[in-house]
N, C-alpha and C positions, 0 to 999 in steps of 0.2 A: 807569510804571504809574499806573493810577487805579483808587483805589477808592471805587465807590457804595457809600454803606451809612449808616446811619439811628442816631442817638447810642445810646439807649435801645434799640435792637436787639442782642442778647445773643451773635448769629449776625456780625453785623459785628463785636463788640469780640472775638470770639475771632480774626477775622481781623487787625484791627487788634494786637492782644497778637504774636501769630504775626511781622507784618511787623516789629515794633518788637525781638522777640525777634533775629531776624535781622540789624537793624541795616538793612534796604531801605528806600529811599526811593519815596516815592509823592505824588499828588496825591490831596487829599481832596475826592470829591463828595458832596456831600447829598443824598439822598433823603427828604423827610421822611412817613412812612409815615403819622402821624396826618394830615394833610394832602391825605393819597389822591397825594402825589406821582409815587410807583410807575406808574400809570394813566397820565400824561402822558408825552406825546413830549418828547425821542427813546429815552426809556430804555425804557419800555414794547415800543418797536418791537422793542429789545435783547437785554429781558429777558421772554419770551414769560410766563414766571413769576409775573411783577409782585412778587419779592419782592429784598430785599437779603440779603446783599453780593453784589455784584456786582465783579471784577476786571478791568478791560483791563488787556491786555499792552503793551508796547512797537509790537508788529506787527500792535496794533489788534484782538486776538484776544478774546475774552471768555469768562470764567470762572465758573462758579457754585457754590453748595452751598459753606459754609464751610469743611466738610473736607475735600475735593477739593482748595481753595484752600490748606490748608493742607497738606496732604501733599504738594501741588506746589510751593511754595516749601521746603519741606523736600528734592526732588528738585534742582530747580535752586541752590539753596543748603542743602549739608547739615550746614554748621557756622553755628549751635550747632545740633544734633539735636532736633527734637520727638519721634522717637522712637528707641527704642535700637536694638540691634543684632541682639539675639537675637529669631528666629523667635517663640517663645513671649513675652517679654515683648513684642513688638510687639503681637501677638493679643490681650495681656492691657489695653494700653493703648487699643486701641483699641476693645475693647468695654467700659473703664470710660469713654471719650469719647461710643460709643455708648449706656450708659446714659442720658445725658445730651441727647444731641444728638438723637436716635431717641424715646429712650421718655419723656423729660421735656418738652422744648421743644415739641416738635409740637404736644403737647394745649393748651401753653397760647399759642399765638403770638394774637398780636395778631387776625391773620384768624378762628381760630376762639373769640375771647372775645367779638369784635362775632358772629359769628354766635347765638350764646348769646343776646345783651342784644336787635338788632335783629330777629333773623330770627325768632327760636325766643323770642322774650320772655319771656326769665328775667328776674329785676329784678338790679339790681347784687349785691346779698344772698347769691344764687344762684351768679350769677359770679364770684365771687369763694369762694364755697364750692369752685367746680369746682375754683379752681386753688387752693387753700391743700391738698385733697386728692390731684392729682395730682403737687402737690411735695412733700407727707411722704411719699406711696408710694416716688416716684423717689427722693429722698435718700435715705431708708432704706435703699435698697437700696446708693445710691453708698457712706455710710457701712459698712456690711459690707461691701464690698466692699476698701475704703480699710484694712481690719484689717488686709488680707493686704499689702497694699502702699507704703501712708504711709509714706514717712521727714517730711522738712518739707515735700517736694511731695508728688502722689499718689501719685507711684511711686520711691520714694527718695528722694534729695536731691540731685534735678537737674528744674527745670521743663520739663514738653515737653507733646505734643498734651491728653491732660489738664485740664489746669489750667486750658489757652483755652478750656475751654468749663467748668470748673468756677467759676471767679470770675462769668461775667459773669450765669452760672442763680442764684449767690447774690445776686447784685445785681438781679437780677428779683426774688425771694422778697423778698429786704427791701422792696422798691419796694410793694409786695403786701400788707405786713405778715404774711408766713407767720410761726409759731411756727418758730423754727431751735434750740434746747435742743436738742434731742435729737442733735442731728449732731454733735459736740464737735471729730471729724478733721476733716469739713467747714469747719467755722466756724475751725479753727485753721491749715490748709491757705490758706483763702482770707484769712487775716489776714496771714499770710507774705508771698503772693505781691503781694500791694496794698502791699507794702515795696519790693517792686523795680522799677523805673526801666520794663519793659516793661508791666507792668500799672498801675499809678499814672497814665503819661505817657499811657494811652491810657485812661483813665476816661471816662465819656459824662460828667461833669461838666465837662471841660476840651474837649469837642472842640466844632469852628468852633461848630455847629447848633444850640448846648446853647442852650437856652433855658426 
């Protein structure tokens, strides 16, 4: 397999975290999104989206949307589980994943912060307002939500689909300088998980691109 996907993209390190949880092996392609990479051939022709992660398969197949990506290697490899067993706690993880991936990330991805600064001429000040706002509303919520289900991960004490998208939304926030006080499961969750070998080994600090 290969995966395109971009160091500082938060949507790649959830799939990266995912394939390393698994123990799959893969090649790693760069896309470098500050760079406008995305837009060049032949990934463009690919990925009609222009955005990352991006999966080929084996049989040349290609895959989008990082939780698709991950709920499909969850399918073809279901040990160790990103999600559990039971009906209800599935629903439950994947709408705290949803939190996250749905009503946090979108607002603030890369595509719509240049639109802010270049199209819509906010000054940095402004944009940077937008997202330090749109990441207290969404943790807030993750955080209450986190009361009902925290053990050392989000959902007890077993890491699964969750978490890949919980560590790398804090590692945006910091990147960002958000205020994160207030989220204390948050921040304690995501200190955990940055102890173990799948999230650590697949940090944007350490991968090929990092620069």
């Amino acid at each position: 397999m290969k995966l395109y996907n971009y160091f500082r993209s938060s949507a790649s390190w959830r799939v990266r975290i995912g394939l390393a949880f698994k123990g799959m092996d893969y090649d790693y392609a760069a896309i470098h999104l500050a760079r406008n990479e995305q837009f060049a051939e032949p990934f463009a022709n690919q990925q009609v989206s222009h955005l990352v992660p991006a999966l080929v398969l084996d049989d040349g197949r290609w895959l989008s949307q990082s939780m698709a990506i991950l709920e499909y290697l969850d399918e073809v490899q279901p040990e160790p589980p990103l999600l559990p067993q039971d009906p209800v706690a599935r629903a439950q993880v994947r709408a705290l994943a949803q939190d996250i991936g749905c009503d946090i990330h979108p607002l603030n991805n890369l595509r719509v912060l240049r639109y802010l600064k270049n199209d819509l001429g906010h000054p940095q000040q402004e944009v940077d307002r937008w997202y330090h706002h749109w990441i207290a509303t969404g943790l807030a919520i993750v955080e209450q939500r986190l009361a009902a289900t925290a053990g050392r991960f989000c959902f007890g004490d077993t890491p699964g689909l969750a978490d890949c998208l919980l560590v790398p939304q804090v590692y945006n926030a910091q990147r960002f300088d958000c205020p994160l006080d207030n989220f204390p499961t948050v921040m304690r969750i995501n200190e955990h998980c940055l102890s173990l070998p799948a999230f650590a080994h697949t940090h944007p600090s350490v991968c090929p691109d990092a620069a």
